[in-house]
GURO-952212 format. One record per atom (N, C-alpha, C): residue in one letter; x, y, z. Coordinates in steps of 0.05 Angstrom, whole numbers, padded with zeros to 5 digits, always signed. Layout:
BEGIN
aXYZ...
This chain:
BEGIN
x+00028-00054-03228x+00054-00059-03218x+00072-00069-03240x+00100-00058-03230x+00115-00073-03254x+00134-00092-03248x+00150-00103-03271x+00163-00128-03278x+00186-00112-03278x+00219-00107-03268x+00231-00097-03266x+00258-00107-03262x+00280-00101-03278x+00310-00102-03273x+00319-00104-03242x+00339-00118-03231x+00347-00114-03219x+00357-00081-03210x+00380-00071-03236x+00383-00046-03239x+00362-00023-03241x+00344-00033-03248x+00313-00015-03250x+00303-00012-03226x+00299-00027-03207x+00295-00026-03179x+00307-00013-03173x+00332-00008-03168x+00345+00008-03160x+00339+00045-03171x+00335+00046-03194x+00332+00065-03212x+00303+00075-03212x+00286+00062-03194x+00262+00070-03202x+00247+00094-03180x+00263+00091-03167x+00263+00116-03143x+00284+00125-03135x+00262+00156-03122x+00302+00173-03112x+00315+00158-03087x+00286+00133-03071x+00299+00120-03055x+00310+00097-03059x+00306+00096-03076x+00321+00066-03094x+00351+00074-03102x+00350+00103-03118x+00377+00115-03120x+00398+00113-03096x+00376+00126-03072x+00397+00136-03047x+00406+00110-03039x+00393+00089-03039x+00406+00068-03023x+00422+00057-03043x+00421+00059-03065x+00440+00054-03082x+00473+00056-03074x+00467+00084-03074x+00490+00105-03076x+00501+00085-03036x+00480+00094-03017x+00494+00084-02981x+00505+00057-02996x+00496+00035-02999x+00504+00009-03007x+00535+00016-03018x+00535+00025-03039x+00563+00027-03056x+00591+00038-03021x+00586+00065-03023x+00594+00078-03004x+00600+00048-02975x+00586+00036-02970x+00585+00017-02944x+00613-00001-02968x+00595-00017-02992x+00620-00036-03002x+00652-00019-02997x+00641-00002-03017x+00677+00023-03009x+00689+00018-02986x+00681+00021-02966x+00694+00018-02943x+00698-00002-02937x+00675-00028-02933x+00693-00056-02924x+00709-00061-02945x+00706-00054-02967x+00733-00072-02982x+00725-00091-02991x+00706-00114-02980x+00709-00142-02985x+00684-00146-03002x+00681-00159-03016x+00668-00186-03037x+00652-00214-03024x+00635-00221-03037x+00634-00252-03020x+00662-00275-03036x+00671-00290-03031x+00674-00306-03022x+00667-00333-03037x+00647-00334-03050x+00625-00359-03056x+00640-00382-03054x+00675-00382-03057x+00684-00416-03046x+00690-00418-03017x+00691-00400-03003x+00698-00406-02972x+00675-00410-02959x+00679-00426-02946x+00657-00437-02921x+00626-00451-02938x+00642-00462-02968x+00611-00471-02983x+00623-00487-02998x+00645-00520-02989x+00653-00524-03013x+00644-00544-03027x+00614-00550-03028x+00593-00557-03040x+00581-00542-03068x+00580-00520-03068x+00572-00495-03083x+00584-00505-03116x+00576-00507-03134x+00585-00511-03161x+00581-00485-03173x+00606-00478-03180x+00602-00442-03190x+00591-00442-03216x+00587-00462-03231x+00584-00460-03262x+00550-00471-03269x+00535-00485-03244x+00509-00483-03238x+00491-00477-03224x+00503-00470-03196x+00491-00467-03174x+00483-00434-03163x+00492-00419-03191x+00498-00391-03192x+00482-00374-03219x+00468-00359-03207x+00458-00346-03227x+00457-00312-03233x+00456-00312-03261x+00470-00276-03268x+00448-00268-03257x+00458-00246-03239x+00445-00222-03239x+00429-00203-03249x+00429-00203-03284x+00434-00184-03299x+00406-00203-03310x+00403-00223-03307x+00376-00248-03317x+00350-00247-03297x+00360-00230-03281x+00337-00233-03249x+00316-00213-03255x+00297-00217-03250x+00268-00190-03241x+00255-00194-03221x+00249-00170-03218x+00232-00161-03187x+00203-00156-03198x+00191-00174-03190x+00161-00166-03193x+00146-00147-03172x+00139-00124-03179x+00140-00114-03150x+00114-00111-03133x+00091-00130-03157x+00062-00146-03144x+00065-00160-03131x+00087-00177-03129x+00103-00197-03107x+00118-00197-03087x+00127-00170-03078x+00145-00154-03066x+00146-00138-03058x+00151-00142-03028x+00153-00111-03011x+00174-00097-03033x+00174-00065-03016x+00196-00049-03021x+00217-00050-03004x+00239-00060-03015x+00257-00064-03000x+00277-00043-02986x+00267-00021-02993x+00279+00014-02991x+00272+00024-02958x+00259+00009-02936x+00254+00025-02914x+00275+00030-02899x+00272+00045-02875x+00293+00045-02860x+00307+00019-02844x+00288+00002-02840x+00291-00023-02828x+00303-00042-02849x+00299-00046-02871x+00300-00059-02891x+00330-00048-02904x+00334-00030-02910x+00362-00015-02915x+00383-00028-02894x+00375-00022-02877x+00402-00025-02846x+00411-00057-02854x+00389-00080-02858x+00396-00094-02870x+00413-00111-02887x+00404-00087-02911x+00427-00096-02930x+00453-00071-02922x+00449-00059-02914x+00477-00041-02912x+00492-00066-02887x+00476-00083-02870x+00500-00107-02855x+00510-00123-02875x+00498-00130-02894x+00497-00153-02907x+00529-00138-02931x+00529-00114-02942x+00547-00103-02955x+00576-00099-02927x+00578-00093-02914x+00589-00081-02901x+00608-00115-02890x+00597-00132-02880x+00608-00160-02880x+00595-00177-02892x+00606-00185-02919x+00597-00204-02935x+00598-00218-02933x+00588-00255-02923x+00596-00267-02915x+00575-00297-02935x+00591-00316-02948x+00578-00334-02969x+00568-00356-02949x+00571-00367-02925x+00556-00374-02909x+00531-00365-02902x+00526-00335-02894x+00506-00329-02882x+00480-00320-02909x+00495-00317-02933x+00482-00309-02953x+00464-00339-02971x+00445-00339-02962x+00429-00360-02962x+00422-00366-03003x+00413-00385-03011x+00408-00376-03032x+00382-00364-03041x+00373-00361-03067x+00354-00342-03066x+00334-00362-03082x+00310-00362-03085x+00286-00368-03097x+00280-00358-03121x+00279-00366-03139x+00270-00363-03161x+00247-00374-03176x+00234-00354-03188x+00216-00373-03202x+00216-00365-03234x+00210-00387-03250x+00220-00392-03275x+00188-00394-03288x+00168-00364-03291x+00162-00351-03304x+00146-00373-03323x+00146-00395-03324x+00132-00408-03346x+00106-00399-03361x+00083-00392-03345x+00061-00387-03352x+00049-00359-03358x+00069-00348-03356x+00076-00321-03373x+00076-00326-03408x+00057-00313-03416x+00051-00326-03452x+00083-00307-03462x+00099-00328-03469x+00126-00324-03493x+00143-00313-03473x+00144-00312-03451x+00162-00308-03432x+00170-00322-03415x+00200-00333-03405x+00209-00345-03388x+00225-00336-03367x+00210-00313-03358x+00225-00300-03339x+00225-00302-03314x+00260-00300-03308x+00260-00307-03275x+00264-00286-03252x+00239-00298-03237x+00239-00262-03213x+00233-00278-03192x+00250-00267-03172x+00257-00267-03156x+00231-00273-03127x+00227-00290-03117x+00217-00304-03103x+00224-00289-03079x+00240-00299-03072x+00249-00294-03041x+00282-00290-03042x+00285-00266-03026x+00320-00261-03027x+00324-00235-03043x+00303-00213-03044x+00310-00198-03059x+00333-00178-03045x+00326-00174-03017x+00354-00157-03010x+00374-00168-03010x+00378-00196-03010x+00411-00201-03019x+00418-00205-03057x+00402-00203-03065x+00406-00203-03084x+00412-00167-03096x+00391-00152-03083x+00400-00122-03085x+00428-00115-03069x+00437-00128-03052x+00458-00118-03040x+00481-00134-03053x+00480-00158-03070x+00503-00160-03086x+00514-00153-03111x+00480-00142-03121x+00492-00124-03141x+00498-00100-03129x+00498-00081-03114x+00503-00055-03109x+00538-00066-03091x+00544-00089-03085x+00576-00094-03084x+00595-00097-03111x+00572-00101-03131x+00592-00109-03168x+00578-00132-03161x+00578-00158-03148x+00575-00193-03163x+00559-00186-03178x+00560-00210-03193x+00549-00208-03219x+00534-00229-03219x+00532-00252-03204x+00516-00272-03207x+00505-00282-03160x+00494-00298-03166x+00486-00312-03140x+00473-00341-03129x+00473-00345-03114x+00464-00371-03109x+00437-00376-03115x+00426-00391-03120x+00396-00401-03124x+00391-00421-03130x+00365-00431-03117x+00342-00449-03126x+00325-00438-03151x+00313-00454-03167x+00300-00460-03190x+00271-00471-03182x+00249-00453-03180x+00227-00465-03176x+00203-00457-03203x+00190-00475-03207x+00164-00469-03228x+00143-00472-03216x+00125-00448-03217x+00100-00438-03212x+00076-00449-03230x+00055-00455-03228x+00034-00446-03251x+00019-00421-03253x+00022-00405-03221x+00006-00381-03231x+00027-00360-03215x+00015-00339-03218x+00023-00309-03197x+00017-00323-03168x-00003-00331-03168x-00027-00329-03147x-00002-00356-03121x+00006-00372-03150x+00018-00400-03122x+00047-00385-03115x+00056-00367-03141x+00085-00353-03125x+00082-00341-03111x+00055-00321-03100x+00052-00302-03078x+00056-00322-03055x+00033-00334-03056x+00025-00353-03032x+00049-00368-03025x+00070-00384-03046x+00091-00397-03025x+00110-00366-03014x+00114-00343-03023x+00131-00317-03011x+00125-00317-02990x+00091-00312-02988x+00076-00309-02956x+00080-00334-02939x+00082-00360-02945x+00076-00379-02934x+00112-00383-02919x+00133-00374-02939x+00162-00366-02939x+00163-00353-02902x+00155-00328-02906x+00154-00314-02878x+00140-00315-02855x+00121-00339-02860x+00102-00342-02838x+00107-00334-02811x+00134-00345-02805x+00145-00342-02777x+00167-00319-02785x+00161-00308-02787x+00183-00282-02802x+00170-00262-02795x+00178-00236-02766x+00167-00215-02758x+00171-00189-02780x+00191-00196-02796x+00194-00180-02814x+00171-00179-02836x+00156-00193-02849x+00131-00197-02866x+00115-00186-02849x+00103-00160-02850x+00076-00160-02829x+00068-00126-02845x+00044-00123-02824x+00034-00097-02834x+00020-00094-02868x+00031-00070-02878x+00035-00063-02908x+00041-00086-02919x+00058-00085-02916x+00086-00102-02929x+00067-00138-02930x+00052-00139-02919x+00032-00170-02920x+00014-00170-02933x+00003-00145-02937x-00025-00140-02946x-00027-00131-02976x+00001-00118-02987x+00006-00112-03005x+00008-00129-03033x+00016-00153-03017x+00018-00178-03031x-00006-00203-03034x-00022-00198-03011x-00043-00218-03011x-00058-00199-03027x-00050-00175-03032x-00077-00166-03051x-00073-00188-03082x-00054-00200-03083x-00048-00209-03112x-00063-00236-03107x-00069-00251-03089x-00084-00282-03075x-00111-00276-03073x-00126-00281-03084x-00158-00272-03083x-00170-00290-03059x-00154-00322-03058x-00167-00340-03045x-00152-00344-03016x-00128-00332-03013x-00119-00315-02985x-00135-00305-02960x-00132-00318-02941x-00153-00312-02922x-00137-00277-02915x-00166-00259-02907x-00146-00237-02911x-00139-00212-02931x-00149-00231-02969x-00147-00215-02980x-00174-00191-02989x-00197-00192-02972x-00215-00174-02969x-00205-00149-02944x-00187-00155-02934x-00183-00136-02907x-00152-00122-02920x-00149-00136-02945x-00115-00120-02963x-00141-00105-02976x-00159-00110-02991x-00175-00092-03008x-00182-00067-02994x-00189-00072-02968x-00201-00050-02958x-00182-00019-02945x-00161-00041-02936x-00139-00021-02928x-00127-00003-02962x-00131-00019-02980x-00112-00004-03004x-00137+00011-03017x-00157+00022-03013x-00183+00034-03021x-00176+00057-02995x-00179+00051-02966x-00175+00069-02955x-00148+00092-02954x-00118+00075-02968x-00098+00089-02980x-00092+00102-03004
């Protein structure tokens, strides 16, 4: 699995393309932007915000955010932008990565895909440090617990990366049988 651009996600399939392309097409039409000082006037734009262009998608960590269910999604989320409802995003700051300090994306990847495919250029976030893969999987999963959206594939795909995951012998078996 790979370590990947924001823009590279997008680029890395023809369905990464197409929702590319619906996303843009949806911004086109509403017209609108978020917002980030209305209804947040807490929000410090000069720390509380992070470039876009600095983010990665690990995608051992990460559903695919490209389904049909998952699309409709972010095409609401483009279509009415709204800096209230746009929660911030999770990050994790890569430390134990040898000579790399790279930050990918935790939790919030479709709003983070759906504000780049509006133009922003940066977003809200938390700053978290990991020591392994293994504790960033586990707090993502631990993230959706009560979240009907985490389930299936999309659960198992990820506990394959948690060895000590209750569960991750029954991800082995399904991804041998796929």
């Amino acid at each position: 699995m790979a370590i990947l651009s924001i823009k590279e996600r997008f680029q890395q399939t023809k369905k990464g393309r197409s929702a590319l392309a619906k996303l843009k097409q949806q911004h086109k039409k509403s017209g609108s932007s978020i917002d980030w000082t209305k209804n947040r006037p807490g929000l410090d734009l000069t720390k509380d915000l992070i470039p876009i262009s600095s983010l990665h998608i690990d995608e051992s960590t990460q559903r695919s955010p490209f389904s049909n269910r998952r699309l409709k999604k972010l095409l609401k989320i483009v279509s009415n932008p709204c800096s209230r409802k746009f929660k911030r995003i999770i990050v994790a700051n890569r430390k134990y990565t040898k000579g790399s300090q790279q930050f990918t994306v935790v939790n919030g990847q479709g709003r983070v895909l759906a504000a780049y495919a509006m133009g922003e250029t940066a977003v809200p976030y938390d700053l978290y440090t990991f020591d392994s893969i293994w504790e960033e999987a586990n707090f993502f999963l631990d993230q959706g617990k009560n979240v009907d959206s985490i389930k299936q594939w999309e659960k198992h795909s990820v506990t394959l990366n948690v060895p000590e995951r209750r569960g991750h012998t029954q991800s082995l078996d399904l991804e041998k049988i796929i």
